[in-house]
C-alpha angles and dihedrals in degrees: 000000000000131000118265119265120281115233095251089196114085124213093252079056088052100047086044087062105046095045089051097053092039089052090047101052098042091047079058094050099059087036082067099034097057084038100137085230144108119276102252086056091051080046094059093046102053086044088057094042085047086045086040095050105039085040087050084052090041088058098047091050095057092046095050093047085051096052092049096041084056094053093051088055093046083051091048094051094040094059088046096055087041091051088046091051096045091047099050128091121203090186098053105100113206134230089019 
């Protein structure tokens, strides 16, 4: 069978990533914050950063459990082709 699948992301990618969304969305949250507005308008707007950012994780999520439902798949078919190939003979003659 093969060898499992290596993690392609390093940890300088991952730190990237995290710092990025943290900065954006607290760059959002002041922009709201200081928004020379009401504050139901500040309050709809915070309720659509909080609905932006869980359905962003949501997504990714979903993503993330397809990708790795397909490859588990891809795994299952692979050691059944490998068992059929292994069991097969091309030399045995039937009905001798």
């Amino acid at each position: 069978m093969s060898a499992p699948m290596k993690n392609r992301t390093t940890a300088a990618y991952y730190v990237q990533a995290v710092l990025s969304f943290a900065l954006s969305g607290i760059a959002l949250a002041v922009g709201i914050a200081y928004l020379p507005v009401g504050g139901w308008t500040r309050a709809f707007l915070g309720i659509g950063l909080l609905y932006t950012v869980t359905s962003a994780f949501t997504l990714a999520k979903v993503i993330r459990d397809r990708n790795e439902s397909a490859e588990i798949v891809s795994r299952v078919d692979q050691a059944r082709l490998e068992k059929l190939l292994s069991e097969h003979d091309p030399f045995k003659v039937e009905g001798v």
